[in-house]
C-alpha positions in Angstrom: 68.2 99.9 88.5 65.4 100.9 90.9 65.3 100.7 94.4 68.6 100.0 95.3 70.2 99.0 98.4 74.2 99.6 98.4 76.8 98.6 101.0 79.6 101.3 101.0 82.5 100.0 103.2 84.7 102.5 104.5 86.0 104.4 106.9 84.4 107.5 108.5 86.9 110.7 109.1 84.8 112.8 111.2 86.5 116.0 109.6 87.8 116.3 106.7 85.0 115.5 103.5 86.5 112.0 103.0 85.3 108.2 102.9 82.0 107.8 104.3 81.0 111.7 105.0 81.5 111.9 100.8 80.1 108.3 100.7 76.8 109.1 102.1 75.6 112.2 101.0 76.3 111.6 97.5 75.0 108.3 97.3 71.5 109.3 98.8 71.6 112.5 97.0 71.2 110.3 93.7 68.2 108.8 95.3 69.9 105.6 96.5 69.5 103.9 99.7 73.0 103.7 101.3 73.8 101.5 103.7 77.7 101.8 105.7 79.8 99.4 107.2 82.4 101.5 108.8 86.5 100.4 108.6 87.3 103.0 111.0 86.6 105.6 113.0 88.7 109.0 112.8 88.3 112.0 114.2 90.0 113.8 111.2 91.4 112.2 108.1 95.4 111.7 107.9 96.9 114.3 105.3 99.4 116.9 106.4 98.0 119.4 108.8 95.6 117.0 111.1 98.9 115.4 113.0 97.6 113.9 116.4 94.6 112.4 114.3 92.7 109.4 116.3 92.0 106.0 114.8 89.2 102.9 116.3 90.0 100.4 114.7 86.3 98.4 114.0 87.5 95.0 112.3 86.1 93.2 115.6 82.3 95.2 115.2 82.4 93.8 111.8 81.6 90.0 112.6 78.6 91.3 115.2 77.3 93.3 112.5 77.3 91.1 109.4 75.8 88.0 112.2 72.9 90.4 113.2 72.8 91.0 109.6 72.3 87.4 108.6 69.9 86.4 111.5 67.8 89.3 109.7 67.8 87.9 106.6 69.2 91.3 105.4 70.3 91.7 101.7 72.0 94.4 99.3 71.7 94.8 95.7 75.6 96.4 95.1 78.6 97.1 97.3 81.0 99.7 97.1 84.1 99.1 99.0 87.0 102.0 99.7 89.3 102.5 102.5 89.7 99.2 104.4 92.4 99.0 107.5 93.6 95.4 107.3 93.9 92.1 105.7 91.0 90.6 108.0 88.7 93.4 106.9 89.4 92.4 103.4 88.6 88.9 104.3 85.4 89.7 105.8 84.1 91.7 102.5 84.7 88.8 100.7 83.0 86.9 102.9 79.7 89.9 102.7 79.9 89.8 99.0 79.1 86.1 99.4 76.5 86.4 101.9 73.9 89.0 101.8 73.5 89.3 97.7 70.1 90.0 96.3 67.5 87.2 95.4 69.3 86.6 92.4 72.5 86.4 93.4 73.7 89.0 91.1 74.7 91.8 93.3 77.2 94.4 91.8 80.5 94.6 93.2 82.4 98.0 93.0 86.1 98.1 94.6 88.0 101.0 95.1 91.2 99.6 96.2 92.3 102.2 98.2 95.7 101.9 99.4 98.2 104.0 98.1 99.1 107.1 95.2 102.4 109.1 94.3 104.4 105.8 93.5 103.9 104.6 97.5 101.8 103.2 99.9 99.9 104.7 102.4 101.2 104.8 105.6 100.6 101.9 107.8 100.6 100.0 104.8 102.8 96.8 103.5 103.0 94.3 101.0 100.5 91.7 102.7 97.6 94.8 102.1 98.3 94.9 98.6 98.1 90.9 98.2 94.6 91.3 100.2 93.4 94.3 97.5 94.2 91.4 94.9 91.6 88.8 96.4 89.5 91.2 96.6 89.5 92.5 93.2 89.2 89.2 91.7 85.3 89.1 93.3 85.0 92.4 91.6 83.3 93.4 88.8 83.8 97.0 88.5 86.8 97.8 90.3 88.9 101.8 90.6 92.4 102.2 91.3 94.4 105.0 90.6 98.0 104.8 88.2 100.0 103.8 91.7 97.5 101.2 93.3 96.8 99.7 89.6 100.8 99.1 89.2 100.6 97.5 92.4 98.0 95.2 91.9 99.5 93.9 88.9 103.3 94.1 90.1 103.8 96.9 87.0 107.0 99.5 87.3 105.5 102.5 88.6 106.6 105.4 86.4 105.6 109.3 86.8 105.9 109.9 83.5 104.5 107.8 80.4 103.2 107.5 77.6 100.2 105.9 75.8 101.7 102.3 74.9 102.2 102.7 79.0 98.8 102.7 80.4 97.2 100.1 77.4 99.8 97.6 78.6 98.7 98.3 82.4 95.1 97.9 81.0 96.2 94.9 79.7 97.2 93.5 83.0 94.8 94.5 85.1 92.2 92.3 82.9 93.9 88.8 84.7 91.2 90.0 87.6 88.4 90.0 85.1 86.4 92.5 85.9 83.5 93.8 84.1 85.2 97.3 84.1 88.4 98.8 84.6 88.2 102.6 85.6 91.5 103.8 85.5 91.9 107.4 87.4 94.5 110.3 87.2 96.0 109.7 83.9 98.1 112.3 81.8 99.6 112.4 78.8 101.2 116.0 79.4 101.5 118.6 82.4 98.1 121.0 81.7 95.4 117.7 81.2 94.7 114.4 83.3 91.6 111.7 82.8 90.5 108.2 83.1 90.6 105.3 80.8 87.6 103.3 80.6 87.7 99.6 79.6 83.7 98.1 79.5 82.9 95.5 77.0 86.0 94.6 75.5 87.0 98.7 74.6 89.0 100.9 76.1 88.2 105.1 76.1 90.4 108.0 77.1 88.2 110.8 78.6 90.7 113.8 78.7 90.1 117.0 81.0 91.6 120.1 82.1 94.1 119.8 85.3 94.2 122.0 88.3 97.6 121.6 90.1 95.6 122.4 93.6 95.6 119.4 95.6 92.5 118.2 98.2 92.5 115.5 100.2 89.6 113.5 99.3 88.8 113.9 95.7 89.3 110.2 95.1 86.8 109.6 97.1 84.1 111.7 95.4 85.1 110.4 92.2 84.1 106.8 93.0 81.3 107.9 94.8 80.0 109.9 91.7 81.0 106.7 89.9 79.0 104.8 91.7 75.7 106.8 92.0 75.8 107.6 88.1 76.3 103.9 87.1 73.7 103.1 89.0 71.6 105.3 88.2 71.3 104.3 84.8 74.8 105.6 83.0 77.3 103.5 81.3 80.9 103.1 83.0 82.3 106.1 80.4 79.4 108.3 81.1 79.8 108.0 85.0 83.6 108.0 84.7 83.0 111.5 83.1 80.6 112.5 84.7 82.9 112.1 88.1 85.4 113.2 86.3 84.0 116.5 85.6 82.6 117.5 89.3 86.0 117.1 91.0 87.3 119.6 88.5 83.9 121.7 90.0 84.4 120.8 93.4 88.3 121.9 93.1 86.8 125.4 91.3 84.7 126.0 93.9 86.9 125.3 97.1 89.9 127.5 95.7 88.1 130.5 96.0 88.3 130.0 100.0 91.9 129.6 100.9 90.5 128.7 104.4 89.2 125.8 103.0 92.4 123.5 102.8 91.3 119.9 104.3 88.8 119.0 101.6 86.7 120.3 98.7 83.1 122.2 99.2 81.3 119.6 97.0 78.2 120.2 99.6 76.8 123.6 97.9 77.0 122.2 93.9 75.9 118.8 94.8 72.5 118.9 94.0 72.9 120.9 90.4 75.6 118.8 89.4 72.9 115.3 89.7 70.2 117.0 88.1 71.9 117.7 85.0 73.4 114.0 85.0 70.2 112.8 85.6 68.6 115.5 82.7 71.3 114.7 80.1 
């Protein structure tokens, strides 16, 4: 696709290379015009270590925006949707993916429904969110969850450890939203590797990498955001699911050699090597 416009809809953490401040740079870096409609603002994001973190709700700036939009005639050719506070937020994208598609009505629709990992949900979070992520991901057709918010979505028993027969079943339920694609993320057969399972056009691929037991706070959401700018840029949903796959595992390479650097991964210095060789390949 050429000349894009994408919506990304999430919130902005004002520290803490997450949501929007991954959104947006990576995005335009792949030569995208990227457009934000922000859930939230934050002046850090909420892992351990930022206690005392402020939160704006913007669910009421939401209706001004999308009405100037419309009076403006203003339209986008995909959306990307991550972090979103409440069930009227959800409610309102569905009501965006309806409104402002391109002039053939066949805007893409990417959903990260991002609301929970580790077998819980996120703090602040209850039953009625997950119900919400469900509406939504039956107007996607590309949609992202990890192993906890996929069992969610599909009221599958959470388990830590599996096996293969495991995750095709879960495949097999999450395909009663019927999405184009299913990216599955943070899937391990064994303690050393973890990867993503692919399901586009009817097959399902396992793409299997090495696993670094450092923890960041964010790396979700420069997966999907990789995702998102390789797909678009031309790559099938495997490709770009690898391709993601393989630049967290950089990013989280990179940021370990500074132990100062705890709140986030470095992706900023190896950004614009990593796109040139996806775009090269």
């Amino acid at each position: 696709m050429n000349n894009i416009r994408l919506l990304t809809i999430q919130d902005i953490s004002c520290l803490g290379q997450c949501s929007l401040t991954v959104a947006l740079p990576i995005l335009s870096a792949f030569g995208i015009e990227t457009c934000i409609l922000p859930s939230a603002i934050l002046s850090t994001h909420t892992a351990k270590g930022f206690e005392g973190f402020t939160c704006k709700d913007l669910t009421d700036e939401f209706k001004k925006i999308i009405a100037h939009w419309e009076k403006k005639k203003i339209t986008f050719n995909a959306y990307y949707t991550g972090y979103l506070l409440n069930e009227s937020q959800i409610n309102i994208v569905k009501e965006i993916f309806n409104k402002f598609n391109d002039t053939n009505n066949n805007s893409l629709k990417i959903v990260d429904p991002a609301m929970a990992d580790y077998g819980l949900l996120y703090k602040g979070f209850d039953m009625n969110i997950v119900k919400a992520f469900k509406s939504l991901c039956l107007n996607a057709d590309i949609i992202i969850p990890n192993l906890t918010e996929a069992c969610f979505l599909t009221n599958y028993e959470y388990k830590e450890k599996y096996n293969e027969e495991y995750i095709m079943n879960l495949i097999e339920k999450l395909k009663i939203f019927n999405n184009k694609i299913i990216i599955l993320t943070g899937i391990g057969y064994d303690e050393n590797t973890t990867g993503v399972v692919v399901f586009e056009k009817g097959e399902i691929k396992y793409y299997k990498h090495r696993k670094i037991s450092k923890m960041f706070h964010g790396t979700g959401d420069i997966y999907s955001s990789i995702f998102v700018g390789a797909y678009l840029s031309g790559k099938n949903a495997f490709e770009a699911a690898k391709a993601a796959a393989d630049f967290v595992v950089e990013c989280i390479e990179y940021t370990v050699k500074d132990p100062s650097h705890w709140y986030g991964v470095k992706f900023e210095p190896i950004l614009a090597d990593f796109i040139n060789r996806i775009k090269n390949k």
